[in-house]
Steps between C-alpha positions, in 0.01 A plus 500: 500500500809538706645827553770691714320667709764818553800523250714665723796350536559303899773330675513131621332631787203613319628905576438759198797650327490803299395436156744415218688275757533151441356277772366177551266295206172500700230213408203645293233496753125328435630212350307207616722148571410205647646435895786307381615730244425819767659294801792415284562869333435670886801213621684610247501861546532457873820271442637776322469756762225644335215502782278791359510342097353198689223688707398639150477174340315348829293804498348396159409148621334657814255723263445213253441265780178345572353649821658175715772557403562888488672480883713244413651718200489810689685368764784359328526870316512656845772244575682642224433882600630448854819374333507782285444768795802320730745513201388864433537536919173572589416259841177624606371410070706188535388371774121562454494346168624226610343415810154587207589297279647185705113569730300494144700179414416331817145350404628345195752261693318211498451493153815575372375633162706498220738265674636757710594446833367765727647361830819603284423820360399594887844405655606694261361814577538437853911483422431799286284705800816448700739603253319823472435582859873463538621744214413630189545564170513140515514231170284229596549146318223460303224295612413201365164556330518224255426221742812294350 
């Protein structure tokens, strides 16, 4: 059964507000999708600036996932929370969820599962890493988790 998790209200940076404001429609959490449909929502969100909606939907794949896969999912929703903490300005969160999630990525390469293209998703981060070092809050382009 899907549910939303806390019904306070957040930003597009995943921050609370005080209740009764309006802020951004967050993705009932525990629902179970298939990769595509997961890889495809997360690129989504992501393309719309919207970094920490995607680690939530990534998150679910990564608890759903069977145990082989499990890095692979947490990884790309530490991807997403590194892009989160540079937009919210925080360098030293930024930059170790990124260099976490681009390390737990790292043995999947050779497989590219799901069609997506970690070579890719690593330059990527390593353009991202650089961004950060050099100045925050910083709004990364989104990464391209859908392999396409």
């Amino acid at each position: 059964m899907a549910t939303v998790s806390n019904t306070r209200p957040r930003d597009a940076l995943g921050r609370p507000l005080p209740y009764g404001s309006t802020g951004v429609e967050r993705a009932p959490s525990g629902v179970v999708r298939t990769p595509d449909e997961t890889l495809g929502e997360a690129q989504r969100l992501l393309d719309e600036g919207l970094p920490f909606h995607a680690h939530e939907i990534l998150e679910d794949a990564w608890k759903a996932a069977p145990p082989a896969d499990r890095e692979l999912w947490r990884g790309l929703a530490q991807l997403a929370v590194g892009s989160t903490h540079a937009a919210r300005g925080n360098q030293a969160g930024a930059l170790a969820l990124l260099r976490r999630g681009a390390d737990a990525l790292e043995p999947y390469a050779p497989a590219s599962p799901y069609g997506l293209d970690i070579a890719a998703i690593r330059a990527w981060v390593d353009d991202a890493i650089a961004q950060v070092e050099h100045s925050v809050p910083v709004v990364l382009a989104a990464p391209p988790v859908t392999g396409k």
